[in-house]
MDTraj code that builds the backbone (N, CA, C; nanometers):
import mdtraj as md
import numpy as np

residues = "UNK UNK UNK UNK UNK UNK UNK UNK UNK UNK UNK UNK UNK UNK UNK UNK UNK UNK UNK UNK UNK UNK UNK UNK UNK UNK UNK UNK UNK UNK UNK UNK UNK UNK UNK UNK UNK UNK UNK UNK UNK UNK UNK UNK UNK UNK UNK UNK UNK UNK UNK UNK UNK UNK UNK UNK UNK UNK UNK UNK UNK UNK UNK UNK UNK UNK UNK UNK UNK UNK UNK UNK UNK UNK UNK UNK UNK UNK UNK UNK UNK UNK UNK UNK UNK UNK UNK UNK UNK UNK UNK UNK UNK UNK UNK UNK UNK UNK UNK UNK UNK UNK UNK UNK UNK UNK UNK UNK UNK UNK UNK UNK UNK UNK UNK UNK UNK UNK UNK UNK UNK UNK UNK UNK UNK UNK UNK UNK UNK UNK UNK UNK UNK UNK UNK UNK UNK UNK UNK UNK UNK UNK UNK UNK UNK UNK UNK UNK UNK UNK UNK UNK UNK UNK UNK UNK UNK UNK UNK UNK UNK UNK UNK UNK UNK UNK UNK UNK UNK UNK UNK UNK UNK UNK UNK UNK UNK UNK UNK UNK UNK UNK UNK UNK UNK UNK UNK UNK UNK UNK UNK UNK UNK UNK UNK UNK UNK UNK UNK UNK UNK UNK UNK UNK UNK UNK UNK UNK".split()
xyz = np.array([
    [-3.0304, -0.8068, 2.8790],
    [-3.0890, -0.8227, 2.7462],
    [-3.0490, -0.7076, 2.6536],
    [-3.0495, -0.5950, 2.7103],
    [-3.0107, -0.4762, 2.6225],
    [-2.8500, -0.4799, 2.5646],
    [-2.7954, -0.5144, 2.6906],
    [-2.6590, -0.5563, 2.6305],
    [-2.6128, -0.6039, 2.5195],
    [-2.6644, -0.7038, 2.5564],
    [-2.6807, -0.8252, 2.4492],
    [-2.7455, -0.7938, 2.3146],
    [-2.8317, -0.7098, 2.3139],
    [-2.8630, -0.6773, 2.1891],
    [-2.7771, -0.5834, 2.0842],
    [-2.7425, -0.4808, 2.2004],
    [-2.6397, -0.3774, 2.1834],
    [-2.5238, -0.4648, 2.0815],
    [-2.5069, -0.5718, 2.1552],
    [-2.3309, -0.6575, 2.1202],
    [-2.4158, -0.6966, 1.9795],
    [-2.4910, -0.7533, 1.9916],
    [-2.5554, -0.8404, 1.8155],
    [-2.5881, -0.7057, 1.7490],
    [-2.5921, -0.5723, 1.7828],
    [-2.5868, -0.5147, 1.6579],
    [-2.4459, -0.4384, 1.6104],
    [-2.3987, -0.4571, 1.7305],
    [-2.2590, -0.4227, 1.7233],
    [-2.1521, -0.4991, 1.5451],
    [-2.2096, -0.6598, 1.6210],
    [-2.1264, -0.7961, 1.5456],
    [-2.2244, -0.7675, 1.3855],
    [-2.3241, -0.7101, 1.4375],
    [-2.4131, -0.7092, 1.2721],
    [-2.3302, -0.5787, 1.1857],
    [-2.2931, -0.4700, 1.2489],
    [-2.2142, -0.3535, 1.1789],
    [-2.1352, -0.3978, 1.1419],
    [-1.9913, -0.4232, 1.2186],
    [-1.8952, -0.4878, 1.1754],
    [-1.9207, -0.6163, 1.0770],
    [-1.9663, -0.7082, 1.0602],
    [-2.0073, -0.8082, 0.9520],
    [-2.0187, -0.7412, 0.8263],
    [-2.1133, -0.6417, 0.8026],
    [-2.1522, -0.5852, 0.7141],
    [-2.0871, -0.4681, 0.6352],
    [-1.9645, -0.4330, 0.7363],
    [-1.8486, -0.3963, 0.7216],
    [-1.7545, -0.4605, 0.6449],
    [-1.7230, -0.5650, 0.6899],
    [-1.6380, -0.6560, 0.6649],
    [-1.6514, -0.6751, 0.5205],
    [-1.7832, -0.7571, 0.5203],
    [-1.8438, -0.7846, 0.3576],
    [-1.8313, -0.6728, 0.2441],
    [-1.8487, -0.5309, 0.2760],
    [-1.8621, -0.4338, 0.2158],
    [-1.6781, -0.4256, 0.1431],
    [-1.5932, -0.4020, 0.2590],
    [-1.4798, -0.3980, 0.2367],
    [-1.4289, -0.5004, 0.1485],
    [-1.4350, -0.6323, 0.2083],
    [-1.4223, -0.7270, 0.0953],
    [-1.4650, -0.7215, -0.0746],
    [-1.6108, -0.6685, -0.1183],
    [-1.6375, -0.6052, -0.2204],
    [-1.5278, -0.5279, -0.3058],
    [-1.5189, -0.4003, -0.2037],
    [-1.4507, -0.3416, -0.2702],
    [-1.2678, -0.3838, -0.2891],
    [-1.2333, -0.4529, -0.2218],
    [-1.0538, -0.5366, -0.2327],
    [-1.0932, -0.6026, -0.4074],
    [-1.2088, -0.6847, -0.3817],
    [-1.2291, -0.7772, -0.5142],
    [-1.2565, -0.7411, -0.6583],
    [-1.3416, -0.5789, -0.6313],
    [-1.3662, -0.5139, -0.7283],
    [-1.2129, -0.4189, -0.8005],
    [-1.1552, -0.4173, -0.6808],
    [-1.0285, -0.3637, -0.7150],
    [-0.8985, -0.3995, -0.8192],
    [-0.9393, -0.5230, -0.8603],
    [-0.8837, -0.5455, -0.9602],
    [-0.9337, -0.6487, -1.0943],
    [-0.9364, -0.6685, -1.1428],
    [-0.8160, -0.5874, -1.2661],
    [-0.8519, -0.4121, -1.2798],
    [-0.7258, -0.3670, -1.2687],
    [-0.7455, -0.2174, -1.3046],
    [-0.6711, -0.1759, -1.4192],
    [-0.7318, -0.1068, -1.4982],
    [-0.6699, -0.0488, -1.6039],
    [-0.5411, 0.0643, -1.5788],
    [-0.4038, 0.0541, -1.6953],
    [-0.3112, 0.1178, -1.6163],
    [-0.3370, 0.2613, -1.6138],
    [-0.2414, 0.2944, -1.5139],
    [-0.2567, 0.4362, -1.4299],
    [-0.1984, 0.5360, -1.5759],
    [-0.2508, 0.6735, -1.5576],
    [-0.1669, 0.7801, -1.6436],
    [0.0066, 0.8008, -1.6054],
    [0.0544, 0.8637, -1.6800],
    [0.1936, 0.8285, -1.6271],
    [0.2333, 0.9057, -1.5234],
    [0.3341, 0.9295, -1.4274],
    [0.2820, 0.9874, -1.3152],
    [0.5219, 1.0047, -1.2928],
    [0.5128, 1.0883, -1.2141],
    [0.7131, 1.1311, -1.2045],
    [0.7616, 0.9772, -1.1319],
    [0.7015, 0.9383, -1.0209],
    [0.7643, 0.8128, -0.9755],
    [0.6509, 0.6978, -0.9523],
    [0.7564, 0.5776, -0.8934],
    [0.6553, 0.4380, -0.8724],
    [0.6718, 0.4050, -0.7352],
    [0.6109, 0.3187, -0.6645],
    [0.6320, 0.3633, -0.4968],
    [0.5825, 0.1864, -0.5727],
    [0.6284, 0.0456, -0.5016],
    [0.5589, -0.0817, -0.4886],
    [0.6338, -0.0686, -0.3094],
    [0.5141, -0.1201, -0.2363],
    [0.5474, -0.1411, -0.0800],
    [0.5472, -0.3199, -0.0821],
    [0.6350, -0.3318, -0.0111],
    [0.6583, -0.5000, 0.0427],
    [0.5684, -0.5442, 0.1274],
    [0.5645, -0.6607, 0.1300],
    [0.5039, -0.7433, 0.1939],
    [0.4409, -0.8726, 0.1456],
    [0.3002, -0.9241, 0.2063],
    [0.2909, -1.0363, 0.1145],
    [0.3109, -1.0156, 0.0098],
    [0.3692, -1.1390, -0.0938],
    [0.3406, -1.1411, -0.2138],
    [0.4712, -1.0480, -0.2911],
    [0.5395, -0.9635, -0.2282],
    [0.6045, -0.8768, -0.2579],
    [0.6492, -0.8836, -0.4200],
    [0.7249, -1.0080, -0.4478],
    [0.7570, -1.0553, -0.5804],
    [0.6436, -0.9905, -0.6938],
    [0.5268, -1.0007, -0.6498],
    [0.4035, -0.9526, -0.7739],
    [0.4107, -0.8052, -0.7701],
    [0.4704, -0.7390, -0.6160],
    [0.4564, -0.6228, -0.6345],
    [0.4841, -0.5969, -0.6905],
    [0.6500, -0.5955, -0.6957],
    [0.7514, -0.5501, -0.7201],
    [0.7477, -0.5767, -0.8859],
    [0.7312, -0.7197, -0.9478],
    [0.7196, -0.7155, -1.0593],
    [0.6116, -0.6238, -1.1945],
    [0.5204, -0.5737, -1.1160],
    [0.3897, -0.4812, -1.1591],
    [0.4437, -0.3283, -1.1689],
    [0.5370, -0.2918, -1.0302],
    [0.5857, -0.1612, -1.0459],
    [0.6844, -0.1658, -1.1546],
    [0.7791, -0.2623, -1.1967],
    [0.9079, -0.2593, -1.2740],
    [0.8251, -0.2834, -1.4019],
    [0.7174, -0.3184, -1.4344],
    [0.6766, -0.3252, -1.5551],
    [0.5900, -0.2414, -1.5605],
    [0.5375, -0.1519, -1.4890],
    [0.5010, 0.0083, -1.5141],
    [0.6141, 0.1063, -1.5212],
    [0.7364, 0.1024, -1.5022],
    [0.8111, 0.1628, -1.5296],
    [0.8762, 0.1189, -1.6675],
    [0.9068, -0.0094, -1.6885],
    [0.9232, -0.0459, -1.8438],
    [0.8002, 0.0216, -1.9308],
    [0.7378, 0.0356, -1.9007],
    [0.5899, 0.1323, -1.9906],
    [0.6321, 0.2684, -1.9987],
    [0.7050, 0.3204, -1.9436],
    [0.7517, 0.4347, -1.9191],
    [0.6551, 0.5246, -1.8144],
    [0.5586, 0.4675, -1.7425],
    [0.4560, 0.5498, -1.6525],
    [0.4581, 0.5673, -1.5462],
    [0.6274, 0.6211, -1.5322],
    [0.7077, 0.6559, -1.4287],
    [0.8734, 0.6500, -1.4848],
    [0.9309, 0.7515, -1.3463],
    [1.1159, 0.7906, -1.4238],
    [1.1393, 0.7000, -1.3465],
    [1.1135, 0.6459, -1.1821],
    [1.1865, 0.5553, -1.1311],
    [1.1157, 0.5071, -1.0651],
    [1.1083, 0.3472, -0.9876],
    [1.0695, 0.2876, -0.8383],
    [1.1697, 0.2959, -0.7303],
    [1.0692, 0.3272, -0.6645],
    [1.1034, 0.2921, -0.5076],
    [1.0568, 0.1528, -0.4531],
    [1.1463, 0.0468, -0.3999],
    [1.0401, -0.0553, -0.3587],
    [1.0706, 0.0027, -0.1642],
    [1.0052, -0.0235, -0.1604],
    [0.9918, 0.0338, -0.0063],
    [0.9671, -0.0442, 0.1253],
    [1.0089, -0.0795, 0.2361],
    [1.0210, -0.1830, 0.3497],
    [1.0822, -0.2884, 0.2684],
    [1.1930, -0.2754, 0.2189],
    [1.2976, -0.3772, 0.1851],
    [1.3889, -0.4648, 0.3464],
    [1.3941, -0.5551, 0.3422],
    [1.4218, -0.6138, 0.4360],
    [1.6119, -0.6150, 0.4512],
    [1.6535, -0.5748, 0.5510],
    [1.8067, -0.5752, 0.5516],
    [1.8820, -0.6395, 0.5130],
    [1.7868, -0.7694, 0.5197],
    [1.9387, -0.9148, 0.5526],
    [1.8965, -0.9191, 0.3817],
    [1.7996, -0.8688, 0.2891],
    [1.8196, -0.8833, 0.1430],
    [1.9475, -0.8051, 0.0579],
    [2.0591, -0.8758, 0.0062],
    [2.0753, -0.7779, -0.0896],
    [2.0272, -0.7345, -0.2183],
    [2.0762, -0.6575, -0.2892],
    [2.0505, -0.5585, -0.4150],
    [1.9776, -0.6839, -0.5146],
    [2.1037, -0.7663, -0.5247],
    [2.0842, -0.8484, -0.6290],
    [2.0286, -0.9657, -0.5870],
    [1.9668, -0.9810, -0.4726],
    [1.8925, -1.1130, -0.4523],
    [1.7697, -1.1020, -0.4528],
    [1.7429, -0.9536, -0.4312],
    [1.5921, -0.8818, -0.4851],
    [1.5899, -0.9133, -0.6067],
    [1.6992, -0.8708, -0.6865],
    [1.6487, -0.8181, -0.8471],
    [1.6277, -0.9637, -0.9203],
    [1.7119, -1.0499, -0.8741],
    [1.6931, -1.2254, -0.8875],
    [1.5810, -1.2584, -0.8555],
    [1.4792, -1.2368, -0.7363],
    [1.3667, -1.2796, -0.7072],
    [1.2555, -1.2062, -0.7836],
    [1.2684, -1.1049, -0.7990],
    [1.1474, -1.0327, -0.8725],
    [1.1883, -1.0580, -1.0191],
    [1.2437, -1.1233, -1.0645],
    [1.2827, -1.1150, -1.2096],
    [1.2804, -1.0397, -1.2778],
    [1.3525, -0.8944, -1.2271],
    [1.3729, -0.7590, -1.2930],
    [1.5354, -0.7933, -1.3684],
    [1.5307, -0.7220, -1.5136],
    [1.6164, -0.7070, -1.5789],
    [1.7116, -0.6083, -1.5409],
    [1.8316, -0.6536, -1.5557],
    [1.9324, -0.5504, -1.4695],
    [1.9700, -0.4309, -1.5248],
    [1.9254, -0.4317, -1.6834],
    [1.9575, -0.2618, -1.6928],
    [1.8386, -0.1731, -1.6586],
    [1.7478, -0.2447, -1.6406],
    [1.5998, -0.1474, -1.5752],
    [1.6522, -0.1462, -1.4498],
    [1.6550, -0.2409, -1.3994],
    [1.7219, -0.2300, -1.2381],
    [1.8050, -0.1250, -1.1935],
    [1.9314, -0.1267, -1.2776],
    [2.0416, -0.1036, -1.2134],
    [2.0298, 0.1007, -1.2913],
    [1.9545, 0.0926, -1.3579],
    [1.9379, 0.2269, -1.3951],
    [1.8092, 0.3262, -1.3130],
    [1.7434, 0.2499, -1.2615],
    [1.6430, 0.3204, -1.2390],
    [1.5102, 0.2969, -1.1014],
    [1.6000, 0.1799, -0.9861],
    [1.4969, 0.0944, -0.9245],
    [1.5943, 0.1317, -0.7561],
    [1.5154, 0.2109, -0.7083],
    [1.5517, 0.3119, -0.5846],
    [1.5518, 0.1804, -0.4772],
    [1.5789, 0.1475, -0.3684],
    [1.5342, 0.0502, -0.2203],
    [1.5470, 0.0852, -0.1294],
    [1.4279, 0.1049, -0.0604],
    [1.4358, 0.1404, 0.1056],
    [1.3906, 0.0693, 0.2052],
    [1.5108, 0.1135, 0.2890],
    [1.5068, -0.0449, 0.3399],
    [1.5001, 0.0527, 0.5662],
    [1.4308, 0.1541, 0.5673],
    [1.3615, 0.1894, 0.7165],
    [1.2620, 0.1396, 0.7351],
    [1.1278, 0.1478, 0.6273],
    [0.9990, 0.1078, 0.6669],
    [1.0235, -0.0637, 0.7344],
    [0.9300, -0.0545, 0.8394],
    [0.8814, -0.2113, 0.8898],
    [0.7408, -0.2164, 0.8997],
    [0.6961, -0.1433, 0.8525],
    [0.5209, -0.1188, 0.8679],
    [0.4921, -0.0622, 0.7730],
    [0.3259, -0.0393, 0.7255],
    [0.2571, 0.0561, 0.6494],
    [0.3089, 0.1889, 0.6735],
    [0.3037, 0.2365, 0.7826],
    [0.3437, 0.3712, 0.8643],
    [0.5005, 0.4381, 0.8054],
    [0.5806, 0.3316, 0.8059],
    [0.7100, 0.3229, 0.7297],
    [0.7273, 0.3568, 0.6087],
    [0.6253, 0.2739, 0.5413],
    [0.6164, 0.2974, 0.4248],
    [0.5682, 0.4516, 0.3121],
    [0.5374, 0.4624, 0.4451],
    [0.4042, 0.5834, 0.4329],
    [0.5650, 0.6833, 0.4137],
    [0.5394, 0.7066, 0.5534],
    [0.7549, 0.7857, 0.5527],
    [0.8490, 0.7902, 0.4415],
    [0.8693, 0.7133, 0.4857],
    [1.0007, 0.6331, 0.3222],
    [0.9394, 0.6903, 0.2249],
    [0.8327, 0.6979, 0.1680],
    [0.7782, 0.7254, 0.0281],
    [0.7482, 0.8923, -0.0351],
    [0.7208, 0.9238, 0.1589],
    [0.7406, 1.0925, 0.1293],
    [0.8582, 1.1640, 0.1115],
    [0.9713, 1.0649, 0.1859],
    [1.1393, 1.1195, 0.1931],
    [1.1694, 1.0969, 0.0448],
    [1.1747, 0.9743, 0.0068],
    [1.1738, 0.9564, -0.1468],
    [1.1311, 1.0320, -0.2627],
    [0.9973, 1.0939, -0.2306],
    [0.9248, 1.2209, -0.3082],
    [1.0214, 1.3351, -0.2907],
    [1.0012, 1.3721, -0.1958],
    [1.0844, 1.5154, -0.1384],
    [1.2148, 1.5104, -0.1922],
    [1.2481, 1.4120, -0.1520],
    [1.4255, 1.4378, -0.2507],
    [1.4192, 1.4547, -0.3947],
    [1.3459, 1.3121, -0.4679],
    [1.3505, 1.3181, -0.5974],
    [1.2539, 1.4558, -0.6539],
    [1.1673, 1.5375, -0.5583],
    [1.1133, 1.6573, -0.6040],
    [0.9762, 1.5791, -0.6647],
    [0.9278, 1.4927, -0.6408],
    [0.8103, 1.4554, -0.7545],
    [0.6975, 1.4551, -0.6716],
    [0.5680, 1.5603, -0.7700],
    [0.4918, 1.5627, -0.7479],
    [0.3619, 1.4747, -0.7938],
    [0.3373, 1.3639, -0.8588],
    [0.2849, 1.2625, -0.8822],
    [0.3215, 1.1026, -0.8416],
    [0.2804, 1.0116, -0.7865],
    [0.3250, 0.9077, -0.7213],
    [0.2455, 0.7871, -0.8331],
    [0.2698, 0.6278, -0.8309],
    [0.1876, 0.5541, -0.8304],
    [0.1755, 0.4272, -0.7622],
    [0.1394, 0.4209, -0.6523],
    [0.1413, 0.3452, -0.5611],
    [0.1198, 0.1287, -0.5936],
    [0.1739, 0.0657, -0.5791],
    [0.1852, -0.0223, -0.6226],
    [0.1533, -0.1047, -0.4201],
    [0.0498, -0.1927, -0.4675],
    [0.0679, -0.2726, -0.3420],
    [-0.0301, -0.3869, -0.3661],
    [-0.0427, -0.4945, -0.2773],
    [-0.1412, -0.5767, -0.2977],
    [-0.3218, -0.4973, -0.2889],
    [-0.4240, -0.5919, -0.3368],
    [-0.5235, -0.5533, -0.3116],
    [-0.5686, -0.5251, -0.2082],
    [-0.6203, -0.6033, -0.1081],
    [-0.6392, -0.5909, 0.0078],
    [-0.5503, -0.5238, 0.0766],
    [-0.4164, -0.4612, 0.1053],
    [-0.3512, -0.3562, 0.1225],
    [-0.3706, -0.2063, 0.0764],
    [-0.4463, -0.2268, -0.0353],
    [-0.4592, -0.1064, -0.0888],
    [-0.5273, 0.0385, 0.0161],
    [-0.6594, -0.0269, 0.0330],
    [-0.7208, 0.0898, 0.1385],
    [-0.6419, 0.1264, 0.2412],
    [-0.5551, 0.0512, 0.2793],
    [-0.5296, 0.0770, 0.4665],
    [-0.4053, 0.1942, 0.4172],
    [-0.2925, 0.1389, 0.2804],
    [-0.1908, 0.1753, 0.2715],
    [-0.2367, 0.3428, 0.1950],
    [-0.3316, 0.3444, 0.1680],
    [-0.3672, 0.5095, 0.0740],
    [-0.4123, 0.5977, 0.1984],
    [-0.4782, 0.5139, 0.3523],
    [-0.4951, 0.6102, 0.4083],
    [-0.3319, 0.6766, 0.4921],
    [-0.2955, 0.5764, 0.5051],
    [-0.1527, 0.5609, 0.5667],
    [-0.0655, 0.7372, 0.4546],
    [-0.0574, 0.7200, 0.3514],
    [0.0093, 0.7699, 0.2375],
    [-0.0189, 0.9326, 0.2470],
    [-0.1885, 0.8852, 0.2320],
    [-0.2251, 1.0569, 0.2464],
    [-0.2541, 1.0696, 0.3374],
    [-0.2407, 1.0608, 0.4951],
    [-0.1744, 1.1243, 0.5928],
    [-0.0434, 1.2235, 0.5711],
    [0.0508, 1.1714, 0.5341],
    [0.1767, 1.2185, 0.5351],
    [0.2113, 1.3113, 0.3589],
    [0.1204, 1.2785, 0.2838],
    [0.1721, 1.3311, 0.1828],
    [0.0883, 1.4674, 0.1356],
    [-0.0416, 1.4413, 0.2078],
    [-0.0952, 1.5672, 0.1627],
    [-0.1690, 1.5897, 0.0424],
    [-0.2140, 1.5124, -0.0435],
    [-0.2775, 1.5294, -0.1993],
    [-0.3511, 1.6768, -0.1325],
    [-0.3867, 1.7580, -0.2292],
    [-0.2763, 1.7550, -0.3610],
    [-0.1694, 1.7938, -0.3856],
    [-0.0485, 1.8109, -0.2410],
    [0.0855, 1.8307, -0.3068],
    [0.1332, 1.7257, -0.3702],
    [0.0905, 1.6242, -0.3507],
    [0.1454, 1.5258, -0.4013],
    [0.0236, 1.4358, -0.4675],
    [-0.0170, 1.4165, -0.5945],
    [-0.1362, 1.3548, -0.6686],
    [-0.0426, 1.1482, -0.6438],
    [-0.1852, 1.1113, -0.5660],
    [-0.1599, 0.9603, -0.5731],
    [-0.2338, 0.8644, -0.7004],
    [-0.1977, 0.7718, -0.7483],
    [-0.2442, 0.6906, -0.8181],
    [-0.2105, 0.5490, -0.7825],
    [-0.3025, 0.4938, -0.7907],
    [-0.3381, 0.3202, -0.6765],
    [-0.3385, 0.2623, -0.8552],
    [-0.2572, 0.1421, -0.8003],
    [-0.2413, 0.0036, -0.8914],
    [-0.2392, -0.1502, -0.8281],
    [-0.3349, -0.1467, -0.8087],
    [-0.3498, -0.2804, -0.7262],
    [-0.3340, -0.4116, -0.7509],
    [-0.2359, -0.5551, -0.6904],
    [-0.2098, -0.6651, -0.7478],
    [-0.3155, -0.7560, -0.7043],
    [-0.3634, -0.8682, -0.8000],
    [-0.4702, -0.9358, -0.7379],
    [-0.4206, -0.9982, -0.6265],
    [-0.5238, -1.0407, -0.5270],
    [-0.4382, -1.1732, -0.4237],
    [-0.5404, -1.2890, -0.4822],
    [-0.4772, -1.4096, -0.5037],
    [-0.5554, -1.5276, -0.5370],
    [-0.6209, -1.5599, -0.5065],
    [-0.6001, -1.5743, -0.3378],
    [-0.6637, -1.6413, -0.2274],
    [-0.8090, -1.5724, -0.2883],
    [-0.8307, -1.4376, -0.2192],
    [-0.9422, -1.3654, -0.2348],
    [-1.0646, -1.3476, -0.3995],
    [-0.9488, -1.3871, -0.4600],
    [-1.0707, -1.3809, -0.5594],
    [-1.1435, -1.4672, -0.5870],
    [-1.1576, -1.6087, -0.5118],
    [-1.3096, -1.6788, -0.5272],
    [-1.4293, -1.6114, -0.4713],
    [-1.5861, -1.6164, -0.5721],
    [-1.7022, -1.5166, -0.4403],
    [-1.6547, -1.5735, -0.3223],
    [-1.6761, -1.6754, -0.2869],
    [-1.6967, -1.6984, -0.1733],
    [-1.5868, -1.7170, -0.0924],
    [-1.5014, -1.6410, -0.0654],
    [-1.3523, -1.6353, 0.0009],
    [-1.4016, -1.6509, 0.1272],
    [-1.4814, -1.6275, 0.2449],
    [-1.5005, -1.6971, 0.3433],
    [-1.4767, -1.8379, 0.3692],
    [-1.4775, -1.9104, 0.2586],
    [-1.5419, -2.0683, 0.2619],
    [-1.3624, -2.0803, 0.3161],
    [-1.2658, -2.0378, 0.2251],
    [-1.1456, -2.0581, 0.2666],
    [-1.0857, -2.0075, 0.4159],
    [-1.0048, -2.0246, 0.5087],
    [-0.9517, -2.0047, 0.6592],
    [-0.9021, -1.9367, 0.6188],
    [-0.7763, -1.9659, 0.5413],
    [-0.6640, -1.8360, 0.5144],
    [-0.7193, -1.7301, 0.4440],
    [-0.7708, -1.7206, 0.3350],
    [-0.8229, -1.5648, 0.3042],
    [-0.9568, -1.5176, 0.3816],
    [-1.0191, -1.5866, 0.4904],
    [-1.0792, -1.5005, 0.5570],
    [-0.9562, -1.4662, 0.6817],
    [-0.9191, -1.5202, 0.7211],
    [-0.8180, -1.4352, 0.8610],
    [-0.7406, -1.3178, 0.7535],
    [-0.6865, -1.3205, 0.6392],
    [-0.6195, -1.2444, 0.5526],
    [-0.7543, -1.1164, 0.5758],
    [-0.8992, -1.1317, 0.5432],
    [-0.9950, -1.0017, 0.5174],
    [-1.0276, -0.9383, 0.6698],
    [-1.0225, -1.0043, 0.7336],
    [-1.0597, -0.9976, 0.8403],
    [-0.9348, -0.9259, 0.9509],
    [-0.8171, -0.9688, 0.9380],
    [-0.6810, -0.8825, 0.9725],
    [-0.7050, -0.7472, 0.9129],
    [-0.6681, -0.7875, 0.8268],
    [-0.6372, -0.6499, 0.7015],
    [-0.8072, -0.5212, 0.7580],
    [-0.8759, -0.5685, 0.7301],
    [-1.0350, -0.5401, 0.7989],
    [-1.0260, -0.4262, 0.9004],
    [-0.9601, -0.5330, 1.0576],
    [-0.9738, -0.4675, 1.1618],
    [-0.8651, -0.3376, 1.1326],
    [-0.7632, -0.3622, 1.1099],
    [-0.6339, -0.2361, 1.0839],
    [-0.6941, -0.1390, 1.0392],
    [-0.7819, -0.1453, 0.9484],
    [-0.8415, -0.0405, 0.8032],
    [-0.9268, 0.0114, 0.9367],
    [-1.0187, -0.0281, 0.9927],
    [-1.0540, 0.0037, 1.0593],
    [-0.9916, 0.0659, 1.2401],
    [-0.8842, 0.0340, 1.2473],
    [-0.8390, 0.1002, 1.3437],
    [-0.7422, 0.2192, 1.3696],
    [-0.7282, 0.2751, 1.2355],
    [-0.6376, 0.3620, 1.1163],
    [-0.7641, 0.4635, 1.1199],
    [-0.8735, 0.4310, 1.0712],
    [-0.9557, 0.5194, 1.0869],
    [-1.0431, 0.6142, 1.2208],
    [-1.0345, 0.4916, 1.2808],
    [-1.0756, 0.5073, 1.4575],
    [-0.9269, 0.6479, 1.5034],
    [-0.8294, 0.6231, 1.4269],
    [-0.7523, 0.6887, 1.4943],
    [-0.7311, 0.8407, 1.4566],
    [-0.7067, 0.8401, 1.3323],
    [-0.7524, 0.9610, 1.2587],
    [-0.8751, 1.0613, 1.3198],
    [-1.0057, 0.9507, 1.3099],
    [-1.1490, 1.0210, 1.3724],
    [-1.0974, 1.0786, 1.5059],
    [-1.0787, 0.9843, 1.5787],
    [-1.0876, 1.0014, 1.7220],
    [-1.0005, 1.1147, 1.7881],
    [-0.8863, 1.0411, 1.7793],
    [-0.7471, 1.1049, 1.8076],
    [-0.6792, 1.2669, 1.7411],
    [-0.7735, 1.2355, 1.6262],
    [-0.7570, 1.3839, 1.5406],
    [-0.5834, 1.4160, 1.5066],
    [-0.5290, 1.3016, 1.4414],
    [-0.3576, 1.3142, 1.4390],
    [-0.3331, 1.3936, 1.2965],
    [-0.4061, 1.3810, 1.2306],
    [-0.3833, 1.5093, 1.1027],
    [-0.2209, 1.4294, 1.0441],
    [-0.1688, 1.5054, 0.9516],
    [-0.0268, 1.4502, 0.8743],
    [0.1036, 1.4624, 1.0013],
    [0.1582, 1.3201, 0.9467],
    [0.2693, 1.2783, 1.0084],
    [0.3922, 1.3302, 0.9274],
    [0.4746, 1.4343, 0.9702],
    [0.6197, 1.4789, 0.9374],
    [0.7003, 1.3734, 0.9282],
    [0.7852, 1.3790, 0.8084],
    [0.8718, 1.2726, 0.8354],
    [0.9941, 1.3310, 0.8508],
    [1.1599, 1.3551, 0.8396],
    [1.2448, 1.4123, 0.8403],
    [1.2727, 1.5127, 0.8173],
    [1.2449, 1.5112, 0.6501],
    [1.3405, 1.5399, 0.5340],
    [1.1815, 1.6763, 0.5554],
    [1.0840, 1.6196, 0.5814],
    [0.9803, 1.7835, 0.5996],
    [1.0140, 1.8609, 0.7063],
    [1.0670, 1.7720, 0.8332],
    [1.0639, 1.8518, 0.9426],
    [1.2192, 1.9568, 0.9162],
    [1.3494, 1.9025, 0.8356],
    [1.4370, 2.0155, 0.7809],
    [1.4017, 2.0967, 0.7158],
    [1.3073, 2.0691, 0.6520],
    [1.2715, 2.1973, 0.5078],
    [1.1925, 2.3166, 0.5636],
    [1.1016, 2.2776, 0.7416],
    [1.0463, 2.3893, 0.8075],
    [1.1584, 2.4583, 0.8840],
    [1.2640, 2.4159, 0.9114],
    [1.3318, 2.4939, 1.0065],
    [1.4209, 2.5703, 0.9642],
])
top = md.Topology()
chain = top.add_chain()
for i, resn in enumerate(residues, 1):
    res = top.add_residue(resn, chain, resSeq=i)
    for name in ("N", "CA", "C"):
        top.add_atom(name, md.element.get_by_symbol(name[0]), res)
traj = md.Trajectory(xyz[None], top)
């Protein structure tokens, strides 16, 4: 019996978790735009096209010198990106960085500090979906350190999620509920494990 109770308050934390998190993904957007900041970081994945199109039109604003789109996929080229995101090619071709190591958040996280470090910039503005947002800022400042590096979050809506009642739908609850457990197992790891900032290359040359 104790067990058992143990487990139902267990499933009651996590629930209430869940819901909480969800709140805040939904409240997360519309956001007003960011101050202008040295670069633009949009990370791939779902949806990528909205990313990508949100960072290139914060850089047409001028509230940033360049993007990085970041976990670019190999078998893409240059121009079949810039075709899909419907970026204009002299913004493109003047000013729109691609990295194409990341395969994960973790990647991304990397890629974005090597990208900083070279281009020297100490202000970022992070471009990603909503529900990506939390997992990918803890991911970020791991490795980047604020305040050497000041972050600024610009978050894209996801559709799915913005009805109240996004449970009622399958796909955007497995979408809150994925995304959910990660956020939560990112943190478990940090707490637990005590891993502090991840070096990426281009830091581990600059110590030696």
């Amino acid at each position: 019996m104790k067990s058992a109770a143990a487990f139902l308050v267990l499933v009651l934390i996590w629930t209430s978790g869940l819901f909480a998190f969800a709140a805040r993904v939904q409240q997360s957007t519309p956001q007003p735009h960011p101050a202008p900041a040295d670069g633009i970081v949009a990370l791939t994945g779902l949806n990528s096209n909205e990313r990508i199109a949100a960072a290139v039109q914060l850089l047409t604003e001028r509230r940033g010198q360049r993007v990085l789109i970041s976990g670019v996929n190999r078998g893409v080229s240059r121009e079949q990106l810039r075709t899909s995101s419907k970026t204009a090619r002299r913004v493109y071709d003047c000013c729109v960085d691609l990295g194409f190591t990341a395969t994960d958040t973790i990647g991304n996280a990397r890629e974005t500090a090597e990208w900083a470090a070279a281009r020297r910039y100490g202000s970022l503005i992070v471009v990603t979906s909503d529900y990506h947002m939390p997992r990918a800022m803890l991911e970020l400042r791991a490795v980047l350190r604020p305040p050497a590096v000041t972050l600024q979050t610009y978050a894209v809506p996801t559709a799915a999620l913005k009805p109240r009642h996004w449970w009622r739908s399958p796909g955007a609850t497995r979408l809150m509920v994925v995304e959910y457990s990660k956020y939560l197992a990112i943190l478990g790891r940090e707490a637990v494990l005590g891993l502090g900032p991840r070096t990426t290359p281009a830091q581990q040359k600059a110590s030696t």
